[in-house]
VMD Tcl script that draws the C-alpha trace (Angstrom):
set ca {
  {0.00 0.00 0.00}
  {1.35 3.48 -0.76}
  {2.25 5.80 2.08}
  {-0.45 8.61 0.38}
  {-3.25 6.22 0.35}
  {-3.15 5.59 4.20}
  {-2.96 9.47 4.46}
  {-6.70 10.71 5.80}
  {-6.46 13.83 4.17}
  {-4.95 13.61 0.55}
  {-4.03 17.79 -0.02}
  {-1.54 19.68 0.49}
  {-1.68 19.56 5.07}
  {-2.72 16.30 6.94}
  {-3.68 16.12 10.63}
  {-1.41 14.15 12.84}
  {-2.95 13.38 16.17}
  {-0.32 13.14 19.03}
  {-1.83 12.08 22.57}
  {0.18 13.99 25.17}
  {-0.15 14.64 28.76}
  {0.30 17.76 30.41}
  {0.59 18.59 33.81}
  {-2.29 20.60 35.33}
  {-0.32 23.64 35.52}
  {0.71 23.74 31.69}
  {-2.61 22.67 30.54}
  {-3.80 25.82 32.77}
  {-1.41 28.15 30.93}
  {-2.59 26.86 27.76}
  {-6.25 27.67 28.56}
  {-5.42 31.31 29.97}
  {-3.03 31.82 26.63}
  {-6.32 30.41 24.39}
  {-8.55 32.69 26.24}
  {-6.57 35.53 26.03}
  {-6.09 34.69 22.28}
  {-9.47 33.51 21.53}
  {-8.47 30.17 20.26}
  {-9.16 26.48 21.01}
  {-7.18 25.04 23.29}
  {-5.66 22.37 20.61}
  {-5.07 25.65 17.92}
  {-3.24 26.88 20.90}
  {-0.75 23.80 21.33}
  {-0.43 24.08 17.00}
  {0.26 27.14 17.16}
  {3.06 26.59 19.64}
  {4.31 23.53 18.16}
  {4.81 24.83 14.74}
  {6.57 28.39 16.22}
  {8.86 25.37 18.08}
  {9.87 23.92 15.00}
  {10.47 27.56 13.29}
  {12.83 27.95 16.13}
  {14.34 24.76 15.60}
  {14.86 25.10 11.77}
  {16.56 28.78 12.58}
  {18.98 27.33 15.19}
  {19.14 23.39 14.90}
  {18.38 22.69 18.78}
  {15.51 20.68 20.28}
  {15.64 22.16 23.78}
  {15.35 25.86 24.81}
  {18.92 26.70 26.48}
  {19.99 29.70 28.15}
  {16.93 31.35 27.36}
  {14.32 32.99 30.19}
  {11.04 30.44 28.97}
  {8.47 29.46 31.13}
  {9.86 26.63 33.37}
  {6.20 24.61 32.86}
  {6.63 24.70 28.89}
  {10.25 23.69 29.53}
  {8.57 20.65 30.92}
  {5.64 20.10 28.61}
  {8.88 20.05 25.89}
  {10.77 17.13 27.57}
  {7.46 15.40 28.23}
  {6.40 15.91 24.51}
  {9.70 14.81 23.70}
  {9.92 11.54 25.42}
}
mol new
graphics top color blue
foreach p $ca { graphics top sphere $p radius 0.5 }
foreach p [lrange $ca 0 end-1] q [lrange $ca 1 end] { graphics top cylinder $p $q radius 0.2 }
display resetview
């Protein structure tokens, strides 16, 4: 079977669905920044996920070092990560 016919949507984006965990404290920050933003809370963690990968493609790293970022997304990361 080809990889595009087990895709679920054939265009140009496809949906990936990653079950994650977050503590209650992270998944608290990500309502209050979806509230404040007027977005669901899963455009939220998109949203976040793809400026992640920006970052990565700009300077090659997976983990945020040396840098002043919330200490509960520094854990959602590693758990996301693992």
């Amino acid at each position: 079977m080809k990889e595009t016919s087990r895709r679920k949507n054939k265009g140009r984006t496809f949906n990936v669905y990653v079950g994650t965990t977050f503590r209650h404290e992270i998944f608290c920050e990500i309502e209050a920044l979806a509230a404040s933003h007027k977005l669901a809370n899963a455009q939220v963690v998109r949203e976040l996920f793809l400026r992640g990968l920006a970052a990565y493609n700009r300077d090659g790293q997976i983990t945020e070092n040396g840098t002043a970022a919330s200490p509960f997304l520094k854990e959602a990361a590693v758990e996301i990560a693992a």
